[in-house]
C-alpha positions as CSV (number, residue, x, y, z in Angstrom):
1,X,-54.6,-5.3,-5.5
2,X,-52.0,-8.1,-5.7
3,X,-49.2,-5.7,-7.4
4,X,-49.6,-3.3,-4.4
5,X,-48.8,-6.1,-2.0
6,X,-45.6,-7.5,-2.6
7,X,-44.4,-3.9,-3.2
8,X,-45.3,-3.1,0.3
9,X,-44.6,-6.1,1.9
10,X,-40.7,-5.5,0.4
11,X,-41.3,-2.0,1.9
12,X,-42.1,-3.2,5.6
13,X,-39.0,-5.9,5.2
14,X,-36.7,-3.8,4.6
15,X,-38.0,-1.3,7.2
16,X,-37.9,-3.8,9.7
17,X,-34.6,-5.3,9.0
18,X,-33.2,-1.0,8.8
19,X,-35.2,-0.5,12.2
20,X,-33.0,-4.0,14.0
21,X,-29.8,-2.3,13.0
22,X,-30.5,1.1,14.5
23,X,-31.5,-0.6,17.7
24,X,-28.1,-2.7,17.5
25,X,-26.3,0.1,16.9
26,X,-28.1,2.8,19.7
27,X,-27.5,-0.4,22.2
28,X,-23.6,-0.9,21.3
29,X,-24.1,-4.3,19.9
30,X,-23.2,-3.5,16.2
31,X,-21.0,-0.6,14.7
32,X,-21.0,-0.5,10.9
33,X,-17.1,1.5,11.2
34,X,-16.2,-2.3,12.9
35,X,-14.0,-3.7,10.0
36,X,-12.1,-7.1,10.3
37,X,-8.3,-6.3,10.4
38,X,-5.6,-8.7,9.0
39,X,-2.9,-7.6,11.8
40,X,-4.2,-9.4,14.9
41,X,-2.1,-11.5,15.7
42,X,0.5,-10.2,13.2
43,X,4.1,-8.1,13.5
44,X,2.4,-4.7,13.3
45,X,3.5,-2.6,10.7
46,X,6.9,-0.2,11.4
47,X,6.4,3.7,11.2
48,X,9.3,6.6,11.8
49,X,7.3,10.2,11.3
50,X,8.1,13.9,12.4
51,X,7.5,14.9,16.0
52,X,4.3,17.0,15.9
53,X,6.2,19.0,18.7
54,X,9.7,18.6,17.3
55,X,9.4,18.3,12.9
56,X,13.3,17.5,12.6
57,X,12.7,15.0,15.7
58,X,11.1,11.3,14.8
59,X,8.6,9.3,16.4
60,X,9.3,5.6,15.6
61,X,7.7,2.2,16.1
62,X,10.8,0.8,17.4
63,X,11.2,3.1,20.2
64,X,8.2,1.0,22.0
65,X,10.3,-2.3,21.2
66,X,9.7,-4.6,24.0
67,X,6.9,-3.1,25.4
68,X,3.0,-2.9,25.4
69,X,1.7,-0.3,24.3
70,X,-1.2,1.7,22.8
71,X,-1.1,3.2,18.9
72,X,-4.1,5.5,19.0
73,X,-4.7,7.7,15.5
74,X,-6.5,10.9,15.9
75,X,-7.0,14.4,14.1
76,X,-8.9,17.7,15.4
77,X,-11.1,17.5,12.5
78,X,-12.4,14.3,14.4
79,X,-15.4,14.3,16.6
80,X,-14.7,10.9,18.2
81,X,-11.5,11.9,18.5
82,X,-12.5,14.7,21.0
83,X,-15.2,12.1,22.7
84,X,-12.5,9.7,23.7
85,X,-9.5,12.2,24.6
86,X,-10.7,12.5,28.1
87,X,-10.6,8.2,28.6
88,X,-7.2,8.5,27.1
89,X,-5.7,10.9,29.9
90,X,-7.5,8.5,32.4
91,X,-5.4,5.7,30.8
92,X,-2.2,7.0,30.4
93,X,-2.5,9.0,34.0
94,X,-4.4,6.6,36.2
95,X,-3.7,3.7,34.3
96,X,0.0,4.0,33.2
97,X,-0.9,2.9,29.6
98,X,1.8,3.9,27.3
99,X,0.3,5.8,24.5
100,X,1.9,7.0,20.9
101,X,-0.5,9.2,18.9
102,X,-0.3,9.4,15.2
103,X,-1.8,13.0,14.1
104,X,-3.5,12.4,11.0
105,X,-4.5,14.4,8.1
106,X,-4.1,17.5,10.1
107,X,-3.2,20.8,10.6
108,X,0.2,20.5,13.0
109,X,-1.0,24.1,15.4
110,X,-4.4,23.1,15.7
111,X,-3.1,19.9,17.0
112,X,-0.8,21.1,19.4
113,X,-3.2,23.9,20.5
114,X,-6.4,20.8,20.9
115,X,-3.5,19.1,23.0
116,X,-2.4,22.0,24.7
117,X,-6.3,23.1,25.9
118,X,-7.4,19.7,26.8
119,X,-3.7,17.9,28.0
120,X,-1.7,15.5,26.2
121,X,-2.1,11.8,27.1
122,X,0.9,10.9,24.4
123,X,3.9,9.7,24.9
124,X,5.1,11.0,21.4
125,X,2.7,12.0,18.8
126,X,3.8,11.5,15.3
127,X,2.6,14.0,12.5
128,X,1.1,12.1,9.7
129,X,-0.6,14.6,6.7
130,X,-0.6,12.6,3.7
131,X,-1.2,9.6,5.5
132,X,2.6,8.2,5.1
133,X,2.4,5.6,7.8
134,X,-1.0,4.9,8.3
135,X,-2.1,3.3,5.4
136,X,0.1,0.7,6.4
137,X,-1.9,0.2,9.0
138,X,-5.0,-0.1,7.3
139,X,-6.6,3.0,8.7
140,X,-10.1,3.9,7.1
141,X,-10.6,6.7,10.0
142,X,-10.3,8.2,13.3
143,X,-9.9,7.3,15.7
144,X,-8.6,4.1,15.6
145,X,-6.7,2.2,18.2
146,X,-4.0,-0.7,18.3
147,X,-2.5,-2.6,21.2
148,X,0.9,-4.0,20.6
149,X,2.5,-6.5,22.8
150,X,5.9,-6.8,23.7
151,X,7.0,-8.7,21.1
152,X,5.6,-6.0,18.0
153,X,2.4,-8.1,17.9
154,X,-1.1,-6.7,17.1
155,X,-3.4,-7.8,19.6
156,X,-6.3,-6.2,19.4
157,X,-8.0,-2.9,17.1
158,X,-11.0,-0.8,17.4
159,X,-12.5,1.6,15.1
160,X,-14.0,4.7,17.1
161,X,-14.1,6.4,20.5
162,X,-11.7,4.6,22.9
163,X,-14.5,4.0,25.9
164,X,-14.2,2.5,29.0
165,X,-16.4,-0.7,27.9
166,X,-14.2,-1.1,25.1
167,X,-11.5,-1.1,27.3
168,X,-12.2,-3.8,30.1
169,X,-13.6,-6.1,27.7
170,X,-11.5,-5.9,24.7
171,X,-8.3,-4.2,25.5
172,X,-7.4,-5.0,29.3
173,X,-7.4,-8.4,29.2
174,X,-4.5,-8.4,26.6
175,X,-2.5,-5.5,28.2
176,X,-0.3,-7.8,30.0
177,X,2.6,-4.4,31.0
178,X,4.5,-7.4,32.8
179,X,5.5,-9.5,30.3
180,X,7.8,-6.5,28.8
181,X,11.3,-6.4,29.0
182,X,11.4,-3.1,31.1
């Protein structure tokens, strides 16, 4: 009887401990895709990619030079991506957050034709399929947002659907448009 026990008693542990991290998770308190990044608080990293609307064109990180602004990368193939495209036209239309989209991993007409059906929130959207500037990000997966300050700093990143919690909390309180040069 003993050796069926501790078997069983490892069994309900574990269960247990599986159980608290769905119930974190369902209640927003923990999300496993939540990685630590090394560039808060850091020069973000510089990217020049195609257009997605105009290849020969380029979409650069120094375009946004002394100003605050939102890096947000996204793909069709993305559910989340979807989930949060409708907060994202709220926050560049209603909120005047300047937004450059990186285009990852995709296929260049379904992305214009997803931006095209559900409306663009982008000020530029740069086309990245082999994942060129990303990775210098330290991008794992979409979406994933940035904020840069004015002076190229990384202020703040999250891993998922852009949401309107993450946003007041997180994101707002360090999206200072004033302190830009423009």
């Amino acid at each position: 009887m003993n050796r069926a026990v501790i078997p069983l008693v490892i069994f309900l542990g574990l269960g247990g401990l599986f159980w608290y991290v769905l119930e974190q998770m369902n209640e927003g308190e923990y999300n496993p895709r939540e990685v630590p990044t090394q560039f808060i608080g850091r020069t973000a990293p510089t990217f020049e990619l195609p257009d997605l609307y105009a290849p020969e064109g380029k979409v650069r990180s120094a375009d946004m030079a002394g100003k605050v602004w939102l890096l947000n990368v996204w793909g069709t193939w993305c559910p989340e991506c979807w989930k949060e495209h409708n907060y994202l036209l709220h926050l560049a239309k209603n909120e005047q957050v300047p937004i450059i989209g990186i285009n990852w991993r995709d296929d260049a007409e379904e992305a214009k034709a997803m931006l095209a059906r559900l409306g663009n929130p982008f000020l530029k959207v740069g086309f990245d399929p082999h994942s060129d500037a990303v990775i210098d990000w330290g991008v794992y997966g979409a979406p994933e947002t940035f904020l840069i300050d004015a002076n190229g700093v990384v202020r703040a990143k999250h891993a998922g659907a852009m949401r309107p919690d993450i946003w007041e909390s997180e994101f707002k309180p360090l999206f200072n448009p004033s302190e830009a040069g423009s």
